[in-house]
mmCIF file as gemmi writes it, N, C-alpha and C atoms, coordinates in Angstrom:
data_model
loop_
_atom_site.group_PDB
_atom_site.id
_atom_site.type_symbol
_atom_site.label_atom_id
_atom_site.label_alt_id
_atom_site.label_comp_id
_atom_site.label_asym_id
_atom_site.label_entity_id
_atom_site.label_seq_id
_atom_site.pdbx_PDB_ins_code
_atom_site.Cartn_x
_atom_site.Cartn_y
_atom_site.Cartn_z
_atom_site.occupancy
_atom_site.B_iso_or_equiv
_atom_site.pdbx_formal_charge
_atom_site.auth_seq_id
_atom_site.auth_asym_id
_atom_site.pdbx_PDB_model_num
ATOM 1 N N . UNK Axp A 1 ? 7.261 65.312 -24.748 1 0 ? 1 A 1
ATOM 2 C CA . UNK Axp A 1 ? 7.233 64.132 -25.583 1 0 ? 1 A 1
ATOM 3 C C . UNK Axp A 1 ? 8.203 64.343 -26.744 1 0 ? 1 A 1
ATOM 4 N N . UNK Axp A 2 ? 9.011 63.303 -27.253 1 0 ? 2 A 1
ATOM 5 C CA . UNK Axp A 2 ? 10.194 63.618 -28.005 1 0 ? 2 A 1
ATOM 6 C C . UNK Axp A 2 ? 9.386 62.699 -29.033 1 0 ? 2 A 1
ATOM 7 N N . UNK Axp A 3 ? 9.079 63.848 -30.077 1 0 ? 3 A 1
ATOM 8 C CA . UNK Axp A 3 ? 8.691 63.012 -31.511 1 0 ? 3 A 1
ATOM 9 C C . UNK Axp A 3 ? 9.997 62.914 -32.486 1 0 ? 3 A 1
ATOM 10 N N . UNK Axp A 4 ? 10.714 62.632 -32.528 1 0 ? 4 A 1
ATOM 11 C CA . UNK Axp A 4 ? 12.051 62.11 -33.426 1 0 ? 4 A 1
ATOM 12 C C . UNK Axp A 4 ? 12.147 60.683 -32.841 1 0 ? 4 A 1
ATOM 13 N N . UNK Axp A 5 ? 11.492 59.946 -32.901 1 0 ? 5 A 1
ATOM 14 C CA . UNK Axp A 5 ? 10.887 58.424 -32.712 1 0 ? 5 A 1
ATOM 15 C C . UNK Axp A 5 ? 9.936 58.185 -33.12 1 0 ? 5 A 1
ATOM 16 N N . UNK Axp A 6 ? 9.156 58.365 -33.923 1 0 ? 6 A 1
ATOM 17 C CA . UNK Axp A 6 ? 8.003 57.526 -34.283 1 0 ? 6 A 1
ATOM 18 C C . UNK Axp A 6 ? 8.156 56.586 -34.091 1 0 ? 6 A 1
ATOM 19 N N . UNK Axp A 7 ? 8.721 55.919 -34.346 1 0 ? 7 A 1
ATOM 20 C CA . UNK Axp A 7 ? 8.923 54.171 -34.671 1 0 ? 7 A 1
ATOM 21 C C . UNK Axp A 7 ? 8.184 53.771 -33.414 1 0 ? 7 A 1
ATOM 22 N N . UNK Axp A 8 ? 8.873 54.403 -32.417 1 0 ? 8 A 1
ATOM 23 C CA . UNK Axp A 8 ? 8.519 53.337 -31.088 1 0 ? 8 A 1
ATOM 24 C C . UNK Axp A 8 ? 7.088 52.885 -30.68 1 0 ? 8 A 1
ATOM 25 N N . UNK Axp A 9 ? 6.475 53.345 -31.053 1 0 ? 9 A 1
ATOM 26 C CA . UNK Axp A 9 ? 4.601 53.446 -30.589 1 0 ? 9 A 1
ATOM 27 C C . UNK Axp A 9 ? 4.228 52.858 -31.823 1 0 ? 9 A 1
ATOM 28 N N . UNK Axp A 10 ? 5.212 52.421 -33.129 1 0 ? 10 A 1
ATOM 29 C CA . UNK Axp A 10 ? 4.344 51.235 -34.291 1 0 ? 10 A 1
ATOM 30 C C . UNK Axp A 10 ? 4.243 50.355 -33.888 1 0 ? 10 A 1
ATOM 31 N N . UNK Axp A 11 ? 5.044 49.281 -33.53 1 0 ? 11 A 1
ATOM 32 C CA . UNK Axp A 11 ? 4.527 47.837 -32.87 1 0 ? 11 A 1
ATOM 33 C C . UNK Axp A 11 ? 3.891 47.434 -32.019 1 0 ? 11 A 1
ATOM 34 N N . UNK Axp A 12 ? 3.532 48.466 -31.2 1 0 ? 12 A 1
ATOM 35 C CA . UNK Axp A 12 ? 2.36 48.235 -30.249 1 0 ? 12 A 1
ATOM 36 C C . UNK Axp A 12 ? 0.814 48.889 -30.887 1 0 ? 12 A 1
ATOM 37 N N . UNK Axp A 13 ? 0.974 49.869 -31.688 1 0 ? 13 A 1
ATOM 38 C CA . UNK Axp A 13 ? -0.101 50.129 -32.503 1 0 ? 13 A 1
ATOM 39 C C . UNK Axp A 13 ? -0.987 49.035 -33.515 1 0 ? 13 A 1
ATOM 40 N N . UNK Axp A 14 ? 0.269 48.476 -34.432 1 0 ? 14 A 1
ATOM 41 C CA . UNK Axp A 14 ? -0.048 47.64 -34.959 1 0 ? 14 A 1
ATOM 42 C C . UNK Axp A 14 ? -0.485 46.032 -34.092 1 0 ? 14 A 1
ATOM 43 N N . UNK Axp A 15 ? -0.221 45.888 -33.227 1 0 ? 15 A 1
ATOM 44 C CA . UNK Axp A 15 ? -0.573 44.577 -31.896 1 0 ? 15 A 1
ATOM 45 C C . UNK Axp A 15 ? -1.87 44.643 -31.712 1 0 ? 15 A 1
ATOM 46 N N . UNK Axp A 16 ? -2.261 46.056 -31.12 1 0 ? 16 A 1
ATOM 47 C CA . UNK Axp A 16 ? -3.304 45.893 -30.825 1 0 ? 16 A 1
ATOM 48 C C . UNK Axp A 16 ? -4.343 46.296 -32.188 1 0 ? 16 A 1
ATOM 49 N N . UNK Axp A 17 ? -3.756 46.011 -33.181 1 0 ? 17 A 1
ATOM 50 C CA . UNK Axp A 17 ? -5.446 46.574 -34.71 1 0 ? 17 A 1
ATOM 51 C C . UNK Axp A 17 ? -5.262 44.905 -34.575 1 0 ? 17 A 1
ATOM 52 N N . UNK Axp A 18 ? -3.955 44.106 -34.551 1 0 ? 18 A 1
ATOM 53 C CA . UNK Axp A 18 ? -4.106 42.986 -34.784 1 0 ? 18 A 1
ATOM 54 C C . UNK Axp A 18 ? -4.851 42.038 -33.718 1 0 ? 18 A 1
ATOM 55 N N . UNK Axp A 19 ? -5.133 42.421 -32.285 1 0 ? 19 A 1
ATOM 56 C CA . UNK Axp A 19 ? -5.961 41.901 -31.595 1 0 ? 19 A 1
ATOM 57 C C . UNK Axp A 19 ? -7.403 42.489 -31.577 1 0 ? 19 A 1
ATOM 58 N N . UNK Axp A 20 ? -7.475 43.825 -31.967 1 0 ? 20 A 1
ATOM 59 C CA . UNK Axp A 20 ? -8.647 44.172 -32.348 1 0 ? 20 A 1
ATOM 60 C C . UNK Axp A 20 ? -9.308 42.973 -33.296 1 0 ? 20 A 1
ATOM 61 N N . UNK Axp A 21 ? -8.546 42.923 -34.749 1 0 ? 21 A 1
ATOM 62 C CA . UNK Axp A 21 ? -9.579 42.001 -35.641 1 0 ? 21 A 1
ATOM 63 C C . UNK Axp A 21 ? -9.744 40.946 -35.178 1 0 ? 21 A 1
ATOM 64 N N . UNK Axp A 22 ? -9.647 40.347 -34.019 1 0 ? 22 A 1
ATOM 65 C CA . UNK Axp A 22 ? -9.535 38.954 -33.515 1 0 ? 22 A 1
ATOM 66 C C . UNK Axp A 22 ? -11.126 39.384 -32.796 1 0 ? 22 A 1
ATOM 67 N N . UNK Axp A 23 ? -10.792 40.265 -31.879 1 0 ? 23 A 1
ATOM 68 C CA . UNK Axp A 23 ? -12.19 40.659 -31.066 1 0 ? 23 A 1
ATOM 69 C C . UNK Axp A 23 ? -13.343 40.725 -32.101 1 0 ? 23 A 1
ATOM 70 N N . UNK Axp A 24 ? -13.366 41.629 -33.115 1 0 ? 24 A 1
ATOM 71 C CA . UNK Axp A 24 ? -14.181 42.045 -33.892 1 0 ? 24 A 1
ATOM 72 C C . UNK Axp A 24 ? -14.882 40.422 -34.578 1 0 ? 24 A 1
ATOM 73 N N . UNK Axp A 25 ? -13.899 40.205 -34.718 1 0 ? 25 A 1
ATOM 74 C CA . UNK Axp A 25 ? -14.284 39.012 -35.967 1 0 ? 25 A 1
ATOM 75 C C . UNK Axp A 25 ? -15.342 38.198 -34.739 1 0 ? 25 A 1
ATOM 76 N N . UNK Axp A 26 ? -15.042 37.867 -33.753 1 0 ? 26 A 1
ATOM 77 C CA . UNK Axp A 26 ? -15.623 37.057 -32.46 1 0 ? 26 A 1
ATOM 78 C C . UNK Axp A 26 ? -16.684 37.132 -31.973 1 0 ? 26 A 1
ATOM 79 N N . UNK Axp A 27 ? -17.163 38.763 -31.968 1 0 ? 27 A 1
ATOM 80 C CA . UNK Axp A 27 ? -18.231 39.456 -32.417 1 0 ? 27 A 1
ATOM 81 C C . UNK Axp A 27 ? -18.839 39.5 -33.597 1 0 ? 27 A 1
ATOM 82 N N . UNK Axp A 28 ? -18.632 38.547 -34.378 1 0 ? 28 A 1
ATOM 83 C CA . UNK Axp A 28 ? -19.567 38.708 -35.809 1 0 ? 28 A 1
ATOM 84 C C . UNK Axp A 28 ? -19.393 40.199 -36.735 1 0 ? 28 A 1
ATOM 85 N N . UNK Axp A 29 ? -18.174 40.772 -36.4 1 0 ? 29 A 1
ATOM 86 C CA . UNK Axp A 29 ? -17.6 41.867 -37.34 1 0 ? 29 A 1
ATOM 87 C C . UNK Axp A 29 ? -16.713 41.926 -38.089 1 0 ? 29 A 1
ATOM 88 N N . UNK Axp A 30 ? -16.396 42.178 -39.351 1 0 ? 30 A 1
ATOM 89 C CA . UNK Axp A 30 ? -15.69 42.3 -40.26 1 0 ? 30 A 1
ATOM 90 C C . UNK Axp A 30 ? -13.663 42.427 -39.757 1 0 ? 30 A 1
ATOM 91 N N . UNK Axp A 31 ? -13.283 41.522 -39.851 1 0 ? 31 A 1
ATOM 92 C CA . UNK Axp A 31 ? -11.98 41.643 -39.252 1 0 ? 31 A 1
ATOM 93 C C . UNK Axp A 31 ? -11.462 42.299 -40.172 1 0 ? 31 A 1
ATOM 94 N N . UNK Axp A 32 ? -11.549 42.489 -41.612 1 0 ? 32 A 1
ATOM 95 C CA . UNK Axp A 32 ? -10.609 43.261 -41.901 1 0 ? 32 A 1
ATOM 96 C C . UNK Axp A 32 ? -10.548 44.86 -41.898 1 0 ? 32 A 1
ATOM 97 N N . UNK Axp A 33 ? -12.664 44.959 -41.911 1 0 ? 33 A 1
ATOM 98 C CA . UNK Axp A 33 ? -12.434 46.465 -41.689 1 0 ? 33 A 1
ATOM 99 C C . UNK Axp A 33 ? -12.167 46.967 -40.379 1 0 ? 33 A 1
ATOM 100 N N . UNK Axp A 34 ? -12.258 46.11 -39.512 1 0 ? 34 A 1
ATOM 101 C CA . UNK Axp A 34 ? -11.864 46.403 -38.463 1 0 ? 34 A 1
ATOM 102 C C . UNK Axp A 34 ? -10.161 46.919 -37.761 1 0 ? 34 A 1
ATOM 103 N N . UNK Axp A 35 ? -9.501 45.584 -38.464 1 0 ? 35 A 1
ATOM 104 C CA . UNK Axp A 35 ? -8.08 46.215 -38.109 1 0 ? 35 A 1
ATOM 105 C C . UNK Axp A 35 ? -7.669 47.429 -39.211 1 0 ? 35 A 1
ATOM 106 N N . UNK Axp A 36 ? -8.325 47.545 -40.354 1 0 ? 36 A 1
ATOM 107 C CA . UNK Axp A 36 ? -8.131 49.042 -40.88 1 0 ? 36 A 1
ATOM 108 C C . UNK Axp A 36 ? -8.338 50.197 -39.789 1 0 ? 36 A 1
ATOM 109 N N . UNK Axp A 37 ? -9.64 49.953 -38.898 1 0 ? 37 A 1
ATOM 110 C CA . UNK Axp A 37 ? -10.202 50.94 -38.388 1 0 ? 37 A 1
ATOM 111 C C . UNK Axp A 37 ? -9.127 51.384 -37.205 1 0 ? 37 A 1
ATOM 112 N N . UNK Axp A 38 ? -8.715 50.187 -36.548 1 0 ? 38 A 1
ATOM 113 C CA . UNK Axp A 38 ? -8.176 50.094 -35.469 1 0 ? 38 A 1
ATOM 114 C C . UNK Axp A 38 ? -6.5 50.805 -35.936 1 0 ? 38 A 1
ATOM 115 N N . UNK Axp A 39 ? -6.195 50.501 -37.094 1 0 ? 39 A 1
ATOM 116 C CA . UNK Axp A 39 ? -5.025 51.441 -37.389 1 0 ? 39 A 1
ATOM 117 C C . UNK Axp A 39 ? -4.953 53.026 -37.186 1 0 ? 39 A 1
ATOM 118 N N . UNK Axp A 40 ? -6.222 53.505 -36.888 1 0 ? 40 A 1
ATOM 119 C CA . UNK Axp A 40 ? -6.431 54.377 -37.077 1 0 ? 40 A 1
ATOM 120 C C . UNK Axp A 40 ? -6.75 55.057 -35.648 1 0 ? 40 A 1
ATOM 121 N N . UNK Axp A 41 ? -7.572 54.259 -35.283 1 0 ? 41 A 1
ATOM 122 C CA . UNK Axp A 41 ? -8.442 55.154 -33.979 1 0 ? 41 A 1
ATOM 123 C C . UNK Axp A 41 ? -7.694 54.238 -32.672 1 0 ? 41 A 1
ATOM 124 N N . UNK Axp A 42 ? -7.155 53.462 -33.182 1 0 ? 42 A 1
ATOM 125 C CA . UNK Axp A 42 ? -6.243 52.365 -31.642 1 0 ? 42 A 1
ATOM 126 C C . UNK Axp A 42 ? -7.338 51.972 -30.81 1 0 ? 42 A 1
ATOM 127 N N . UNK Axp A 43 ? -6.776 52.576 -29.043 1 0 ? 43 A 1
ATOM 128 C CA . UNK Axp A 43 ? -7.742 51.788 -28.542 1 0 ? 43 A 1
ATOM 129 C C . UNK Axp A 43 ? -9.34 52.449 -28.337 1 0 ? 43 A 1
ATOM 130 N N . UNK Axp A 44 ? -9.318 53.6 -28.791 1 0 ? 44 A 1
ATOM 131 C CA . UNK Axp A 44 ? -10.932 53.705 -29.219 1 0 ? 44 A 1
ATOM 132 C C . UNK Axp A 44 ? -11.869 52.734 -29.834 1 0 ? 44 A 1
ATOM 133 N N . UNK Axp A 45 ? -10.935 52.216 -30.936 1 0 ? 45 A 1
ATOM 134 C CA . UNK Axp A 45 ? -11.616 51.106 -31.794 1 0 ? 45 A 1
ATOM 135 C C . UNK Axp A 45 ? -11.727 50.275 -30.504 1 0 ? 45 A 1
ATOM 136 N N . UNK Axp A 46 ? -11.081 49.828 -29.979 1 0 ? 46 A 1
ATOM 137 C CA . UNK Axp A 46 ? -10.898 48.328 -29.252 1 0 ? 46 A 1
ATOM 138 C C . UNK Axp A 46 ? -12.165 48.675 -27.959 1 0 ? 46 A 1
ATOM 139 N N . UNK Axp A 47 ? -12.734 49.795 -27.429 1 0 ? 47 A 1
ATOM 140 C CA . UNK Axp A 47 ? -13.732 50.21 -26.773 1 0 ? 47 A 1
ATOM 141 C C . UNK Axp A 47 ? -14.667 50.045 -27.463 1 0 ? 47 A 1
ATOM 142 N N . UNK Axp A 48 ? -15.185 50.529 -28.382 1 0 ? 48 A 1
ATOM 143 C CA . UNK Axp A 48 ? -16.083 50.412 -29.856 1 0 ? 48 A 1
ATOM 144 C C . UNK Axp A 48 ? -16.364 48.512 -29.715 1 0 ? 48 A 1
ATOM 145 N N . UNK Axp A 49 ? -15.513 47.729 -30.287 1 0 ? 49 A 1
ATOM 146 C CA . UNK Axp A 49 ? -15.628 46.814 -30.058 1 0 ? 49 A 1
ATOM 147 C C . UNK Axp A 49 ? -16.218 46.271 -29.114 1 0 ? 49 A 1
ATOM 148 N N . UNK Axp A 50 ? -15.35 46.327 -27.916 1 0 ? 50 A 1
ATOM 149 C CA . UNK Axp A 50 ? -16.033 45.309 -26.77 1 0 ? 50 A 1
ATOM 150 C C . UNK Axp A 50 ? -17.269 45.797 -26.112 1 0 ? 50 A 1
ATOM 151 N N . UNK Axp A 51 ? -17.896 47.409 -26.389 1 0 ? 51 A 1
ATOM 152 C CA . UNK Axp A 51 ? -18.762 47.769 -26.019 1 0 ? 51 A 1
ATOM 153 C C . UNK Axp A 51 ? -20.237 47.279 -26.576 1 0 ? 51 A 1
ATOM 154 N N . UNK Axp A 52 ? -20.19 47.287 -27.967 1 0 ? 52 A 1
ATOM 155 C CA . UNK Axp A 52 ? -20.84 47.011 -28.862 1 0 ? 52 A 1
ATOM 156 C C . UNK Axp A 52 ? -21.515 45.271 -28.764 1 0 ? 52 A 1
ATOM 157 N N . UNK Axp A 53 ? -22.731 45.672 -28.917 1 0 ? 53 A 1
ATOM 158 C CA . UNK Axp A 53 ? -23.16 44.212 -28.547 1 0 ? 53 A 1
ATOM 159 C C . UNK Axp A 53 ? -22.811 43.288 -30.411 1 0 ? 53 A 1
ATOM 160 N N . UNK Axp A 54 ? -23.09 41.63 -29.833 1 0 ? 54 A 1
ATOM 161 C CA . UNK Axp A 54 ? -22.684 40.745 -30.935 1 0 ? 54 A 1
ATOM 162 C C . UNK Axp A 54 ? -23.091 41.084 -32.333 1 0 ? 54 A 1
ATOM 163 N N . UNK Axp A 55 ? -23.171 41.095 -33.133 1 0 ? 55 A 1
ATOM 164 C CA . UNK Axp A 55 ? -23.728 40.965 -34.339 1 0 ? 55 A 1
ATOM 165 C C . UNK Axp A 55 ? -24.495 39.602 -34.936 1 0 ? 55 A 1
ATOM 166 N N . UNK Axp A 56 ? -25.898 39.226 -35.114 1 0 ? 56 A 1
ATOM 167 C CA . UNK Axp A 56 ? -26.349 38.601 -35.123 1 0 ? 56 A 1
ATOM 168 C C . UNK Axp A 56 ? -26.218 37.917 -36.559 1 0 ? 56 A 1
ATOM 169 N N . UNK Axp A 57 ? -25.771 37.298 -37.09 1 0 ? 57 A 1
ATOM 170 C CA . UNK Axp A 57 ? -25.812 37.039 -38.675 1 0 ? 57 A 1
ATOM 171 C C . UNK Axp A 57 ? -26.467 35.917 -39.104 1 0 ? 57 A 1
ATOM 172 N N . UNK Axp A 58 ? -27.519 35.307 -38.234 1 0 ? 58 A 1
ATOM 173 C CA . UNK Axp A 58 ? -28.465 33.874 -38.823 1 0 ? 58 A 1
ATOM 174 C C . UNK Axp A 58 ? -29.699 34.58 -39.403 1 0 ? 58 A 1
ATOM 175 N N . UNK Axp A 59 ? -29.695 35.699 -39.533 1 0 ? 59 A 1
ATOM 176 C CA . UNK Axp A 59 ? -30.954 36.521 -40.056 1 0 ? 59 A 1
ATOM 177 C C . UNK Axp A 59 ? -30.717 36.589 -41.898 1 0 ? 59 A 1
């Protein structure tokens, strides 16, 4: 793996925190801590997500 590129793996990193907070939010979760999270952990977060049942918020 040739790391003297970073760059190349940011815009797809950043794509998917940005479809993460879409999921999250859809699920009744915090979109913004979410695409923080997702900056971070990628598609772990995005498993986390869709695994995770809804969040109920009429309580």
């Amino acid at each position: 793996m040739d790391l003297s590129q970073p760059v190349q793996y940011g815009p797809g990193w950043f794509a998917l925190a940005l479809v993460n907070a879409g999921l999250a939010e859809n699920k009744g979760r915090g979109r913004w801590n979410w695409f923080l999270l997702s900056l971070l952990l990628g598609p772990i977060a995005t498993y986390l997500i869709v695994v995770w049942e809804r969040v109920d918020r009429s309580r």
